[in-house]
C-alpha positions, 0 to 999 in steps of 0.5 A: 500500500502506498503511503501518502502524507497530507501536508498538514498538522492541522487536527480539524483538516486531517479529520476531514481529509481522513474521512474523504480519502476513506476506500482509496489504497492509501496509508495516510500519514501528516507532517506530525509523522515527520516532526523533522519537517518544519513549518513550511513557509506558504509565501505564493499570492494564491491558494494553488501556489501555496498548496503547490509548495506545501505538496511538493516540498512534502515529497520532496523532503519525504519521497512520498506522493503527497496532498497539500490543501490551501483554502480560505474565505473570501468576503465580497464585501472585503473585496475577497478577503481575507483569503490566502490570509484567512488562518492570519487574519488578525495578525500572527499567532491569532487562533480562530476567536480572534479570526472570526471576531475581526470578521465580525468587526469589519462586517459590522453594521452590513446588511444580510444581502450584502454579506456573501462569501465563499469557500475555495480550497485548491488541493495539489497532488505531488508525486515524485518526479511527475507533475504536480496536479491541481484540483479547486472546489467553492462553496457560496455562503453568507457570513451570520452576524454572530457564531453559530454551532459547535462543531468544524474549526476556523471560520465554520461558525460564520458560515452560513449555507442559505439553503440549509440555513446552518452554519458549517459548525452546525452541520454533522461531518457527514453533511459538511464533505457533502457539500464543503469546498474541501469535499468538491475539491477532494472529488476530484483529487480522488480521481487524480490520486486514483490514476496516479496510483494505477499508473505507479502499479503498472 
């Protein structure tokens, strides 16, 4: 079975990815497992260029197919952001309170209509010497004026899906890789992952 290491410490995002990698002939692994890797510096302008320097410098430390994700909200309002700097919003060493409260601050006062948003994520699949390759999924959204539910991470609690009138924090793991911007991007990284590993075979 191939190994695959999921560029990523995070607990909330390694759940997810765990849970919508399920069935695939894959030992999935993090950069926990490799404690000698360290932070990997996202410095591109956008989030496939993030996601492309956390994969392939995971495979290329490691020798590992790898899967990096780099995702994020982007506010009309704000003109898209905070997007590439959704985790650093509210300035280094900020967790997600402080995150979300300078979201609330700076939509303060905005009426419902005007308070839409969305989910990207750009997930790159990087194989020793091959290519690296790019899937992208979104999710439209509106962002509530205070937090809701108790369950995701990051911006989940602001996130308001209108048809299901919940915010992501309020919906089960089930329901949200049903219809997250991580799950329609992971749709398609399955299918990459998928080929590659039958070309590895052959």
């Amino acid at each position: 079975m191939k190994k695959l290491v999921i560029a990523s410490r995070n607990s909330g995002k390694l759940k997810e990815f765990r849970d919508l990698l399920a069935g695939l002939p894959l030992e999935v692994k993090s950069l926990a497992d490799y404690p000698e890797i360290g932070e990997i510096e996202e410095t591109g302008c956008s989030f496939a260029e993030n996601a492309c320097i956390k994969a392939e410098t995971t495979t290329r430390l490691t020798g590992e197919i790898s899967l990096a994700d780099d995702s994020g909200l982007e506010v009309d309002a704000l003109g898209g952001r905070p997007g590439v700097w959704s985790a650093r919003f509210a300035g280094p060493g900020a967790g997600d309170k402080e995150n979300n409260q300078k979201l609330l601050f700076e939509l303060d006062g905005l009426p419902k209509a005007k308070r839409t948003a969305r989910f990207r994520a750009c997930i790159a699949v990087a194989v020793p010497g091959k290519p690296t390759e790019l899937a992208e999924g979104t999710c439209e959204g509106l962002i509530t004026t205070e937090p809701r539910g108790k369950g995701g991470f990051g911006y989940d609690p602001l996130f308001l899906v209108p048809e299901l009138q919940k915010t992501f924090a309020e919906l089960t793991s089930a329901e949200k890789n049903s219809i997250s911007h991580r799950a329609r991007a992971m749709e398609q990284a399955r299918k990459i992952l998928a080929r590659l590993l039958t070309e590895l075979a052959q």
